[in-house]
C-alpha positions as semicolon CSV with decimal commas, in nm:
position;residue;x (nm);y (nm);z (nm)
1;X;0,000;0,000;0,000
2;X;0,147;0,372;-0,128
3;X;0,162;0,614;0,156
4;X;0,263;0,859;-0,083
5;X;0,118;1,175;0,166
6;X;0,097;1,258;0,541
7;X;-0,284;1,226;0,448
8;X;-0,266;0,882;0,310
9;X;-0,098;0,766;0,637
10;X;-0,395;0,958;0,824
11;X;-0,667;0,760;0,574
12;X;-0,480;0,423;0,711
13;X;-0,520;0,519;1,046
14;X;-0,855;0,558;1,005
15;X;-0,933;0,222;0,843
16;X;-0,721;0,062;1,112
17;X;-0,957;0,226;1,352
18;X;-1,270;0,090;1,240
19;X;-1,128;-0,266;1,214
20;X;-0,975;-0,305;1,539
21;X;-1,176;-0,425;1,853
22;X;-1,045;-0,356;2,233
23;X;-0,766;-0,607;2,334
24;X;-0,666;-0,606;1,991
25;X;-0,243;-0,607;1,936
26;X;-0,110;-0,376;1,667
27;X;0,250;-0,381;1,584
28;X;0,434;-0,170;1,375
29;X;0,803;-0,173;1,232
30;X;1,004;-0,004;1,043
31;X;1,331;0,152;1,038
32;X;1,396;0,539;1,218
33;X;1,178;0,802;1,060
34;X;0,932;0,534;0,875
35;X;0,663;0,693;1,040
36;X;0,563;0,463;1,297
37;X;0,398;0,708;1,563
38;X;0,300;0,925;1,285
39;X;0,029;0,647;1,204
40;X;0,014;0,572;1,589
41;X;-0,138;0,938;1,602
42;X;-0,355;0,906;1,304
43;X;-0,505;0,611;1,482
44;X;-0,516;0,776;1,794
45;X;-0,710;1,049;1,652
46;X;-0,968;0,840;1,457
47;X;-1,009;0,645;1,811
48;X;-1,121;0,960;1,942
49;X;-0,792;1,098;2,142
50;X;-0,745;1,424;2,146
51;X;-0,411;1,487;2,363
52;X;-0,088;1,497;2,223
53;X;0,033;1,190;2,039
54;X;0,442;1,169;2,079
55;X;0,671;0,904;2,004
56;X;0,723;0,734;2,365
57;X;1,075;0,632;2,295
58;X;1,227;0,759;2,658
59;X;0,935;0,677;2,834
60;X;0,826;0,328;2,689
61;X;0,448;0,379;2,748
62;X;0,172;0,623;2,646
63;X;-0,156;0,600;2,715
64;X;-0,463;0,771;2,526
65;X;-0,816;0,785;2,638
66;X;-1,039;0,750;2,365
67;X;-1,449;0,729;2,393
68;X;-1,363;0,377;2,254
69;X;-1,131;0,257;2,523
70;X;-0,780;0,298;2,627
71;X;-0,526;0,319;2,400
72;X;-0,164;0,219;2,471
73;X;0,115;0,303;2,311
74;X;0,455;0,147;2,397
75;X;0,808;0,181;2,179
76;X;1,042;-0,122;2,279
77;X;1,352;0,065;2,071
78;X;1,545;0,114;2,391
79;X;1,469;-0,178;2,588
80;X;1,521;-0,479;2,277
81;X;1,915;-0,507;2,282
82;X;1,881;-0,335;2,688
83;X;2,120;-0,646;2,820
84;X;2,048;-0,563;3,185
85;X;1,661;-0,760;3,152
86;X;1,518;-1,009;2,878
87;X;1,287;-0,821;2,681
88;X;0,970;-1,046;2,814
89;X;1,085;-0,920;3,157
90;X;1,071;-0,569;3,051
91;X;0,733;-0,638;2,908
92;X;0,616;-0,781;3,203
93;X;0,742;-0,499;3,425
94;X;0,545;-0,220;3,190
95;X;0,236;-0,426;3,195
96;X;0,151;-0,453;2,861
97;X;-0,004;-0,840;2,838
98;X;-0,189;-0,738;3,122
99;X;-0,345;-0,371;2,976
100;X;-0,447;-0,601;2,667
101;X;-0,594;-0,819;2,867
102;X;-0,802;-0,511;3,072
103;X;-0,967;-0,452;2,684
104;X;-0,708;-0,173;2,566
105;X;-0,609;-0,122;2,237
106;X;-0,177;-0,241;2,217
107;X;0,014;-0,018;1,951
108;X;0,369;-0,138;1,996
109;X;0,671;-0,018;1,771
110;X;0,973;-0,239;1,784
111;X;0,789;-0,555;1,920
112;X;0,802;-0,797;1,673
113;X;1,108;-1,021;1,865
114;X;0,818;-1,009;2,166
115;X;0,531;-1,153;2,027
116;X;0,452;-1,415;2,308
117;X;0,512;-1,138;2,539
118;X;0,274;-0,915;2,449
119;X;-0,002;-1,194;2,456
120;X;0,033;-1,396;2,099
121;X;0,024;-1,319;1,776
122;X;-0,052;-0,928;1,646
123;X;-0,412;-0,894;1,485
124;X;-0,299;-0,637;1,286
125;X;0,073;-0,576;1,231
126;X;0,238;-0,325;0,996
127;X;0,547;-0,298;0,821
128;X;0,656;0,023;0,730
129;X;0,923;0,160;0,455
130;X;1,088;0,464;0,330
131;X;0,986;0,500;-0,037
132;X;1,151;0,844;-0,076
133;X;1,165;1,195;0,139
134;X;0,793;1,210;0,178
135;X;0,685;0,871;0,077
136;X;0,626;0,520;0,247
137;X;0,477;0,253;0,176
138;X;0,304;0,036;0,423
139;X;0,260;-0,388;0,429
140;X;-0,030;-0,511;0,635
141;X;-0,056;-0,851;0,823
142;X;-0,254;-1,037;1,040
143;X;-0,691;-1,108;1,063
144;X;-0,739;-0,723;1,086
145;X;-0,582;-0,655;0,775
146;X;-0,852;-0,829;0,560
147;X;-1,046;-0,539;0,658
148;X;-0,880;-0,268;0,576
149;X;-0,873;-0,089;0,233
C-alpha cells in the first residue's frame, strides 16, 4: 500500500480504527523516521484521542483515552538489545499483556522479537518503509488486515 502523503498515512489510520476491537495487538516496524507514531497518532485520533500523540521512545508507554477505550502506546527501541533484563521481563514490568488483557487497544513499535510477550500473535501488524523523502509505503498482516482498504 502507497503512503505517498501525510494524508494517506492519516486515511490508514482511520481504516485501522474501524477494524480493530479492544484487546486487539497492533504492531508496527520499520526503520527510524518510517513513520511509525505518525500512524500511531492518526489512529489515535480516529479512536477519538485528542491529547498529544508523541513518540514514547524515553518513556516506553503512552496512554490515550479514547471514547472507545484505552489506547496504549509502547516503543520497545530502547529496551530490545537493553542487556540488563530479557525483553519479556521488561514487558512484564510495563504491563503490557496485562493492559491487553483489561480490553485496551496495544500499539507497539519495535515488538516484533516479543510476540509471546505481548499476549500472541498481532491482529494487525504493519510494516513500514521509506519510499523516498515524503513517501512510504506500508505492508499489512494479520486477521485485521482483511479489513482494511
Amino acid at each position: 500500500m502507497a503512503l505517498r502523503t501525510r494524508r494517506d498515512s492519516r486515511k490508514l489510520g482511520a481504516a485501522m480504527a474501524r477494524v480493530l476491537r479492544p484487546g486487539d495487538l497492533v504492531l508496527l516496524s520499520g526503520g527510524l523516521g518510517a513513520g511509525k507514531t505518525f500512524l500511531t497518532r492518526a489512529l489515535a485520533r480516529a479512536l477519538g484521542a485528542t491529547g498529544r500523540v508523541t513518540s514514547p521512545t524515553f518513556t516506553l508507554v503512552h496512554e490515550h483515552a479514547t471514547p472507545r477505550g484505552l489506547l496504549v502506546h509502547a516503543d520497545l527501541y530502547r529496551v530490545r538489545d537493553a542487556g540488563s533484563a530479557p525483553l519479556a521481563a521488561e514487558i512484564s514490568r510495563l504491563g503490557l499483556r496485562e493492559r491487553r488483557s483489561d480490553g485496551a487497544f496495544v500499539v507497539v513499535e519495535w515488538g516484533e522479537d516479543a510476540i509471546e510477550a505481548l499476549g500472541g500473535e498481532p491482529l494487525l501488524a504493519v510494516s513500514l518503509h521509506i519510499v523516498g523523502p515524503h513517501e512510504r509505503s506500508a505492508t499489512l498482516f494479520g486477521s485485521r488486515a482483511d479489513g482494511i482498504v
